[in-house]
C-alpha positions in Angstrom: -6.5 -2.1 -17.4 -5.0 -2.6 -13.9 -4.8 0.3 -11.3 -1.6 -0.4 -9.8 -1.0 1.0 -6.5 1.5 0.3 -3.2 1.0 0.5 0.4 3.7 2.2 2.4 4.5 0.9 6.1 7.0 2.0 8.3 9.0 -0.6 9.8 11.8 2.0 11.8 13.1 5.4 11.1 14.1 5.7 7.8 12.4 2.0 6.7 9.5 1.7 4.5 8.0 -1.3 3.2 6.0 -0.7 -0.2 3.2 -3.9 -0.8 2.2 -3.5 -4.1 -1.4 -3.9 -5.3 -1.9 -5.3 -9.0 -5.0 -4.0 -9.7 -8.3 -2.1 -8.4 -5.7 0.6 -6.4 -7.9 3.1 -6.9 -9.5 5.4 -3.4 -13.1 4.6 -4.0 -12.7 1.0 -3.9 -8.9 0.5 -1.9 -10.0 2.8 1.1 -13.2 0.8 1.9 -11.7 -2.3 1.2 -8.3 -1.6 3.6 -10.8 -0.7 6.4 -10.5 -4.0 8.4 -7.0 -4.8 7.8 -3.6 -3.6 10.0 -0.6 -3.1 8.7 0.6 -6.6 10.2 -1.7 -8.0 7.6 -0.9 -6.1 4.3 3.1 -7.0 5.3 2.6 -10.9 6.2 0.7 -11.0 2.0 4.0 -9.2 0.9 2.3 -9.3 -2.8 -0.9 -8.7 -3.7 -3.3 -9.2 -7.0 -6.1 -7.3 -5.2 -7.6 -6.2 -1.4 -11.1 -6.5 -1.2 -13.0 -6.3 2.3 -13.4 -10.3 2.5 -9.5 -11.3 1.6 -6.3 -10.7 0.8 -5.7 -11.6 -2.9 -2.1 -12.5 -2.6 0.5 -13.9 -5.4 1.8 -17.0 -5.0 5.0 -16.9 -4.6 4.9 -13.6 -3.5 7.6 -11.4 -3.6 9.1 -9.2 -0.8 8.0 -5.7 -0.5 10.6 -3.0 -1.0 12.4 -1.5 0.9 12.8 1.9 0.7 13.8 5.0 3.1 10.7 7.0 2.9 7.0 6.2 1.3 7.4 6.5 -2.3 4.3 6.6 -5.1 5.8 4.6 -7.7 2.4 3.7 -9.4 -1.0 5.6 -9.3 -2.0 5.8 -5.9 -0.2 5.3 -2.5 -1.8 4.6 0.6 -0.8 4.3 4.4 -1.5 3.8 7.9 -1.5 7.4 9.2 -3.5 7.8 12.9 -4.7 4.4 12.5 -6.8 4.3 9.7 -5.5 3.9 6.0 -4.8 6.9 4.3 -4.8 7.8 0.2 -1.5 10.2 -0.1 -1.6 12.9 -2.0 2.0 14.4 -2.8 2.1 18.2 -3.2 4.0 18.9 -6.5 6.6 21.1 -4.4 7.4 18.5 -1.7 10.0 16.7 -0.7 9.7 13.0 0.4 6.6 11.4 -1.0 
């Protein structure tokens, strides 16, 4: 079974782009594996079967990442550039946003 996940990166104030990741989106393996790509790389893939360290797993076609107001965890996990470095979010049961 896949892990599903999406990668949130902000594009302007209230613009978030959400790349989803078909399968291995879990932190152990997602968090090492995001570690040498930017944000300009995850966007130009727009869809993606998997991230490992080496490449980019991309569908082909692809289709455009959504756009959404704020970073949204639609699947299991949800990760994004925060400080840069990639970051697995955790929304707080009470919060607003994520």
């Amino acid at each position: 079974m896949s892990t599903r996940a999406q990668i949130a990166i902000q594009l302007g104030p209230e613009e978030w782009a959400h790349v989803y990741v078909h399968f291995d989106g879990y932190p152990a393996h997602m968090l090492p594996a995001l570690a040498r790509w930017k944000p300009e790389d995850i966007l130009s893939a727009r869809e993606i079967r998997q991230v490992t360290p080496e490449a980019l797993d991309c569908f082909s076609p692809p289709r455009d990442p959504r756009i959404l107001s704020r970073p949204t965890r639609e699947f299991a996990h949800l990760y994004m550039w925060i400080g840069c470095q990639w970051v697995h979010v955790v929304p707080q049961a009470d919060a607003p946003g994520v």
